[in-house]
C-alpha positions, 0 to 999 in steps of 0.5 A, a space after each residue: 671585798 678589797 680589804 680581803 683581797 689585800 688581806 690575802 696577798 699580805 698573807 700570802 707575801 708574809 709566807 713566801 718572805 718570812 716562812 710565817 707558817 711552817 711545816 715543822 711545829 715548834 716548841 719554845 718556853 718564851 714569850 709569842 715571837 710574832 703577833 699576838 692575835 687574841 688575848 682572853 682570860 677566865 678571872 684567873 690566868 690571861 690566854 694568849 695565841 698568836 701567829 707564832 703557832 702557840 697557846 701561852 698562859 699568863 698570870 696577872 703580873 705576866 709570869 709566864 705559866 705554860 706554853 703550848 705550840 698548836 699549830 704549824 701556821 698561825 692560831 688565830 683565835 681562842 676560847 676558855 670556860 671552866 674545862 676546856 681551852 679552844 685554840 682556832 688555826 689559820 690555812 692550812 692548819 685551820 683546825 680547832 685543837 681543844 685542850 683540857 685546861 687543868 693539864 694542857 693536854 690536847 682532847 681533841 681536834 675538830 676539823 669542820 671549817 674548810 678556811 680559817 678560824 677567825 673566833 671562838 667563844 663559849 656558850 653553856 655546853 656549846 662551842 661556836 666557831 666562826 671562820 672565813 668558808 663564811 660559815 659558823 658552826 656550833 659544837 656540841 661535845 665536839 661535835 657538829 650540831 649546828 652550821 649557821 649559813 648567816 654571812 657572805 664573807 668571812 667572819 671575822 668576830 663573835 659575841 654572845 649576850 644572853 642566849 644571843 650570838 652576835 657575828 660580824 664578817 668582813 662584808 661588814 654584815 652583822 647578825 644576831 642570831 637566837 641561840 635557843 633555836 638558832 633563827 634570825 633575829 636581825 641582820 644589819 649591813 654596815 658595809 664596813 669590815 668588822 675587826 672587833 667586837 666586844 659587849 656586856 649584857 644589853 650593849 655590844 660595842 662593833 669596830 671596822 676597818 675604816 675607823 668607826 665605832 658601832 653601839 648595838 643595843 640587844 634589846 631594841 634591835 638598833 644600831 648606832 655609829 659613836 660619833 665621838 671627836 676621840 674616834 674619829 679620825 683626820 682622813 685623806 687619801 694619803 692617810 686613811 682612816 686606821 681600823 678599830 683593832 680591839 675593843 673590851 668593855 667591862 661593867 662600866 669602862 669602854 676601852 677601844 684600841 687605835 694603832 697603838 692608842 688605848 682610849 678609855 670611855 666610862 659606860 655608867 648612866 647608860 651614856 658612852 662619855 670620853 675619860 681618857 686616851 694613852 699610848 699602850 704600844 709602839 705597834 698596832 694593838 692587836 688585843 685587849 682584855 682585863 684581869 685584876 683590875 689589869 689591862 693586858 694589851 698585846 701587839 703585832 711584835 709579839 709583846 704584851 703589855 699590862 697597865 692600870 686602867 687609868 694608864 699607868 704603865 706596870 709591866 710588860 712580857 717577856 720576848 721570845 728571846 731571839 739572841 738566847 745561848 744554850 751552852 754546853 761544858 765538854 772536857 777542855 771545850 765550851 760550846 755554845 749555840 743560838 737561836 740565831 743558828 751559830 754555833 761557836 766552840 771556845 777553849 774554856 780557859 783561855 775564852 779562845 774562839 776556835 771555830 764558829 759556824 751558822 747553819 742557818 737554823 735556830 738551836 733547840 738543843 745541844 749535845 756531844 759525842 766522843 768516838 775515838 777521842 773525836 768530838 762531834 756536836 749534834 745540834 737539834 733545830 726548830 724546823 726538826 734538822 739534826 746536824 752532826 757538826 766536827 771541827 765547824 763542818 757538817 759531816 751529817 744530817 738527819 730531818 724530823 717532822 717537828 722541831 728537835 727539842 731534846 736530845 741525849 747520847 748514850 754509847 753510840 746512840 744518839 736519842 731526840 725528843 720531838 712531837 708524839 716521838 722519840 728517835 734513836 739516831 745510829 750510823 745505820 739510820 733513825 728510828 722510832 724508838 717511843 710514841 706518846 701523840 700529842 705530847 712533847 719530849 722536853 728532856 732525855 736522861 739516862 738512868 745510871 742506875 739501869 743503863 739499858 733505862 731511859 726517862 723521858 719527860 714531856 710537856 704534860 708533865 709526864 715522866 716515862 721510862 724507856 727500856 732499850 733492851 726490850 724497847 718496851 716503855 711504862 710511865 712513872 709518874 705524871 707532875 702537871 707541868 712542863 718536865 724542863 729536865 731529868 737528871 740525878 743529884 748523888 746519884 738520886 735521880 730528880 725532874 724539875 719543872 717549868 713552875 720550878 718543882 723538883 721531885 725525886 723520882 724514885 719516890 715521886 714525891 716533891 723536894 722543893 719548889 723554886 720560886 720562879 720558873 725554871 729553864 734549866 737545871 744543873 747541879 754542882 758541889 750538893 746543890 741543885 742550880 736553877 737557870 730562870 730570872 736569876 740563878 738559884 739553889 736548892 740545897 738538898 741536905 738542908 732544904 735551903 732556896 736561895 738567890 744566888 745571883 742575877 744578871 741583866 736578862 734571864 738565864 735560860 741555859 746552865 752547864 757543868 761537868 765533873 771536871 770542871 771543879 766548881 766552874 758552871 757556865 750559864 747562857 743568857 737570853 741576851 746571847 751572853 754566856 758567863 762563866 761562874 765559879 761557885 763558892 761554899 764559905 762557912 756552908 753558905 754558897 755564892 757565885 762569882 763571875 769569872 768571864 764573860 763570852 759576848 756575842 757578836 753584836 752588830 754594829 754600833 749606831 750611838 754611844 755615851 760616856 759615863 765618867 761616874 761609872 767609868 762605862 761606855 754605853 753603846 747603842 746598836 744597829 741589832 737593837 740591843 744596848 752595851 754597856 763596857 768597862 775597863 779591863 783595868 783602871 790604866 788600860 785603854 781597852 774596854 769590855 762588854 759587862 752587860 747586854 740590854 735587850 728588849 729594843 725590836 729595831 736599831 737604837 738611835 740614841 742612848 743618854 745617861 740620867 743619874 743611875 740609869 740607861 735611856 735607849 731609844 729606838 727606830 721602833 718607836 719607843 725608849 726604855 729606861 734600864 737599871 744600870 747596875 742591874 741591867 734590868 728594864 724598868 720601863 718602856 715609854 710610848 708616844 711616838 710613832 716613828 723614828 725616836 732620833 733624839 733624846 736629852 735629858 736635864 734637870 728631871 726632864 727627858 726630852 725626845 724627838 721623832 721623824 714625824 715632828 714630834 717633841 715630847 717632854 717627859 717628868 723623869 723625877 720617878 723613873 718608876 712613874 715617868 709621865 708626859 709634860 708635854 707634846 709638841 710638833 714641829 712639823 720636821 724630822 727631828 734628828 738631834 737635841 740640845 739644851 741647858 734649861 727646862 725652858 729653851 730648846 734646839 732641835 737639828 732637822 732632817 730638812 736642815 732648819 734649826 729649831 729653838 722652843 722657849 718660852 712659858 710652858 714651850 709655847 713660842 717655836 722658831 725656825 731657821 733654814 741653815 742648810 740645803 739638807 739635813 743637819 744630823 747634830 747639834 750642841 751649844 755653850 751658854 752663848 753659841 749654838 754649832 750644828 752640822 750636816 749633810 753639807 760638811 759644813 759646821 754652822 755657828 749661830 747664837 742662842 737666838 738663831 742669829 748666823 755667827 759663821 759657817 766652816 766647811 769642816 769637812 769634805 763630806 757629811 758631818 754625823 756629830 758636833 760635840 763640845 768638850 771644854 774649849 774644844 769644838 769635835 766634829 766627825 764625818 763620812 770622810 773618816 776623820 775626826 777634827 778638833 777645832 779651838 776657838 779664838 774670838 768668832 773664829 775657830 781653828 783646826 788643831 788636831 785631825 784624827 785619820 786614821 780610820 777605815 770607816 764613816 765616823 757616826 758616833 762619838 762621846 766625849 770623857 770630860 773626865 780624861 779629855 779624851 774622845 770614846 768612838 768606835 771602829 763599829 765593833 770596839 771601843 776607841 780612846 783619843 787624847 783630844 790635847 797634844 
């Protein structure tokens, strides 16, 4: 019971901290923005929920096909068979929603259980539900059949074998349970919370809470603990054992999850026999399972990765895209709002900010009213707040039960999309104008052809036509996808999906099909432009789709008007937004960027230069990676081109190898990047906190976390990046230096220098050089120069023999960089010194002061002798000779 109670509490400190569940229900085409509780799958597409509230479908290469919000906390489990799909939710929303799965559409809603739903499965007719009022019950027809009173706690896993249920609780009780006639056929007490379960015909394989691993045998009724060396776990009591989040077995592989290791046991001869372990995630894996011969593993940071079963790495979902920007193009005027709830208004010609605001909330939809020639802003949200925004101040609000996810203005009529309901919004208040329940309204438009005429499009697929003068409403037509937008090319009215179809609505017949999914449309000089992976178009005279462009993260956000001549502006899931002019030459059409308008970013915590490319690349405190160029070839001031998201915390260092980008990250990954494209190519696990450090050379990639430990990866393939080896130090890795594959320092937050040599890394030595830590270390071929905490800056040999000590600075020394001859160090005390050499002595020959803030990062141009650092937001240039 103590492991529950501690459940509880972080349940109930998760609500009061982070508003995990809500009141509104929330409506959002990305990836889960929180834990991915369960994965399954039906051989055809994988089904995932998570404690975001939402039922997202994948197929095999991770496209995201539909997503479904279901419930206003977490859905907690989910079941599929060849009609239906089960989604189990969490208190307060502990409901069971059924939903047809060739629509999506909700069937029904069961409402047996009085505590959560923990797991759901499927057998013959019947669904089986077990939850935490430690009672299962069996439905038939969506009906209670059956409540089977077998447990004492809360159940936590199903598993049906034959006509054989097995359930586990958290009293670590397991019961079989005949499914013909619903009797007891054995009870076992394992007194271990039961956190996973999975099995094939005879064998059932049951993970706990403390770490250990059950085989059940179907047909003898026995039970027996794996008592494997790779399961079982060093334990103490600083370090408890950590549970057994998934398991999955398949005809003849066994695959077990521990926090965020994957390890995989061959079941063939009857024998359970160890193949081979590989890191999977930077989190907790949370769950398993498997569809072409893919493994999808999801995680506690809403990510779900695919691998192949021997581990290599393939692909990994798309994020709920924190920083996203729709846009909206008005008159001389480009308003952008985000999920992060600013809301910015721009001269678009100029690319002038002229007022920002935040309103606390993340933006859903956007949309503008001229009354009088005064411009008011409406701003729909995720918790189903309106505001109506003028010259950066709220003048009015208006509240909805569920998330504003559409919102369109006709006269002096504002109109908004939500759950089951469209409203109309006047000066004397709001009304209902529609209601579909269970539906949402994705897209408002009105029909120009019939003023009084409104479509609706919703998630279903279903176009509905609105009368406002008879407030009487009929449907159109239904297209079995989530309606992205209506709107009208030529004065011919078209909706466009999510799958990318475009249909024409007066003959409801399918125009085109894009080949991506489609977040949004607009539609300029004949064509039909898609915001999706890429920028494309349709171009309805011909029947062309093609590529126009693409860029560093998906666009989820396009927007033009009549006045804007060939001028579109997208919005990029990373936050920037950009504008385009579209071209036609010798009637083929392309699109060049015009400018750029970047978010703000927070703070920068690494950077690197890139004389090759003449780049700067920047980590940041956000998590997110820069890169800039110059606004000219003379000119000192820099840029932002590119915007790499897909770190969830704070980069802590980013290098440059041949024609990419390495970020890594305080949680616990590094991501390799395209440069030219932007685009990640892959994510590489294996530690487990902190990544400090990296530095690459030859075609090694060398890393080093907080824990100790050093990795060295083969990044000939950054396509097929694989581990040479590990090492551990036993000390916080803070920085790396070296000049061969076969020798390498190490700066640690203990203050000891570390040199690993030798054949195969297999000699370590260490050095205690200072009280504290050392934050930076770099070397020539003869000298080693480190610095830290103390302000000093310590020179030893390759041999960790003491040359001298400086004390450089009056405070902590973040970075000893090496450029030529000179030797830079940068500080707490906001300066930069450059120091010259002169036999075993160095000499002070240049201070740079004149700065507000601590110096944390600096790179050096060895290209133009110059030093690039940074104020914390902008790039900075210093001439390192006189």
């Amino acid at each position: 019971m103590i492991v529950r109670n501690i459940e509880v509490f972080l349940v109930v400190l998760v609500i009061l901290s982070f508003q995990t569940i809500t009141f509104a229900i929330d409506f959002v085409p990305f990836g889960h923005r929180d834990v991915v509780w369960r994965l399954t799958t039906d051989g055809k597409a994988v089904y995932s929920v998570g404690a975001d509230g939402t039922l997202k479908v994948w197929t095999s290469n991770l496209l995201l096909v539909q997503s479904v919000p279901t419930h206003s906390s977490w859905a907690r489990a989910v079941a599929v068979n060849d009609k239906y799909i089960a989604v189990g939710g969490y208190k307060p929303d502990n409901t069971i929603k059924i939903y047809d799965k060739s629509t999506l559409r909700l069937v029904r809603t069961l409402t047996g259980h009085t505590g959560s739903v923990f797991s759901l499965t499927f057998y013959k007719d019947l669904l089986i539900s077990g939850s935490s009022d430690n009672k299962i019950i069996v439905w038939k027809n969506f009906a209670p059949l059956k409540t089977l009173l077998m447990h004492d706690g809360w159940i936590r896993e199903m598993f049906v074998s034959g006509d054989l249920l097995v359930s586990g609780d958290e009293n670590g009780r397991v019961v079989v349970t005949n499914l013909n006639n619903f009797s007891l056929a054995k009870t076992f007490e394992i007194n271990e919370m039961i956190t996973s379960m999975s099995g094939i015909k005879d064998e059932v394989f049951i993970g706990t809470a403390v770490g250990n691993v059950y085989e059940l045998t179907l047909k003898d009724k026995k039970m027996k603990k794996l008592t494997d060396k790779y399961i079982t776990q060093e334990t103490s009591a600083e370090t408890p054992p950590s549970q057994i989040s998934s398991i999955l077995c398949t005809t003849d592989k066994l695959f077990i999850s521990v926090v965020g290791t994957v390890l995989v046991y061959s079941l063939k001869g009857g024998e359970v026999s160890f193949i081979r372990s590989f890191d999977a995630s930077e989190t907790e894996i949370t769950s398993l399972t498997i569809l072409d011969d893919r493994l999808f593993v999801a995680n506690r940071y809403g990510e779900i990765f695919t691998y192949t079963v021997e581990g290599k790495y393939i692909a990994k979902s798309l994020r709920h895209y924190l920083s996203s920007a729709k846009v909206l193009s008005n008159g001389i005027h480009l308003i952008i709002s985000r999920e992060t709830g600013d809301v910015e208004v721009y001269n678009k010609d100029s690319a002038t900010l002229l007022w920002k605001t935040n309103i606390g909330k993340a933006v859903r939809s956007l949309a503008i009213t001229n009354t009088n020639q005064e411009e008011t802003i409406i701003v729909g949200c995720d918790d189903g707040s309106i505001y109506f925004i003028k010259d950066g101040h709220t003048i009015r609000s208006v509240k909805i039960d569920n998330a504003a996810i559409s919102l369109a203005v006709v006269a002096d009529t504002v109109y908004v999309g939500t759950l089951g309901t469209v409203y109309s919004i006047t000066r004397g208040g709001i009304q209902k104008l529609f209601t579909n329940p269970d539906e949402w309204n994705t897209c408002i438009f009105q029909d120009t052809k019939n003023l009084s005429s409104l479509y609706v499009g919703t998630n279903v697929g279903r176009v509905y036509s609105l009368n406002l003068s008879k407030r009487t409403n009929e449907k159109v037509v239904e297209l079995q996808d989530y309606v992205v937008k209506i709107t009208e090319i030529d004065k011919l009215p078209i909706a466009v999906t999510f799958n990318g179809r475009v249909y024409n609505l007066s003959t409801r017949k399918l125009m085109a099909t894009f080949p991506e999914n489609v977040y949004d449309i607009a539609c300029k000089v004949g064509l039909i432009l898609s915001a999706g992976q890429s920028l494309s178009y349709v171009d309805v005279t011909k029947g062309t789709i093609k590529n126009l462009t693409q860029f560093e993260a998906p666009l989820v956000s396009i927007s033009t008007q009549e006045d804007d001549g060939n001028y579109v502006f997208v919005g990029l899931s990373n936050g920037q937004v950009i504008q385009l002019e579209i071209q036609v030459k010798n009637k083929v059409p392309s699109a060049k960027v015009v400018k750029r308008f970047s978010p703000e970013l927070a703070k920068i915590s690494s950077i690197v230069v890139d004389d090759s490319k003449d780049a700067v690349i920047c980590g940041h405190e956000d998590g997110k990676v820069s890169i800039w160029q110059k606004d000219g070839k003379d000119s000192s001031s820099y840029s932002i081109t590119k915007i790499l998201d897909d770190h969830t915390q704070s980069v802590k260092k980013v290098i440059t190898y041949k024609d990419y980008v390495i970020s890594s990250s305080a949680d616990g990954t590094i991501k390799i990047w395209d440069f030219e494209t932007g685009k990640l190519i892959i994510t590489l696990m294996g530690h487990s906190n902190y990544v400090w450090a990296l530095y690459a050379v030859d075609s090694r990639l060398i890393s080093g976390d907080w824990n100790g430990k050093l990795i060295v990866w083969n990044i000939e393939n950054v396509k097929n990046v694989y581990k040479d080896q590990e090492i551990q130090t036993s000390l916080s890795i803070t920085d790396i230096w070296t000049d061969t594959k076969d020798e390498i320092y190490l700066s640690t937050l203990e203050g000891y220098i570390v040199k690993i040599s030798g054949n195969a890394l297999s000699s370590m030595k260490k050095l205690k050089v200072a009280k504290e830590t050392l934050w930076s270390i770099d070397g020539l071929s003869d000298s080693i120069y480190t610095a830290g905490w103390d302000g000093n800056l310590y020179t030893l040999d390759r041999d960790l023999k003491f040359v001298n000590v400086y004390k450089s600075h009056n405070s902590t020394i973040f970075k000893v960089a090496i450029c030529n001859s000179n030797i830079i160090t940068a500080g707490s005390d906001n300066l930069i010194k450059v120091w010259g050499s002169k036999g075993n002595s160095l000499i002070l020959e240049k201070t740079f002061s004149d700065f507000r803030q601590s110096i944390l990062a600096i790179a050096l141009s060895k290209e133009t002798g110059k030093i690039i650092t940074t104020d914390g937001n902008s790039i900075l240039e210093l001439q390192i000779g006189k």
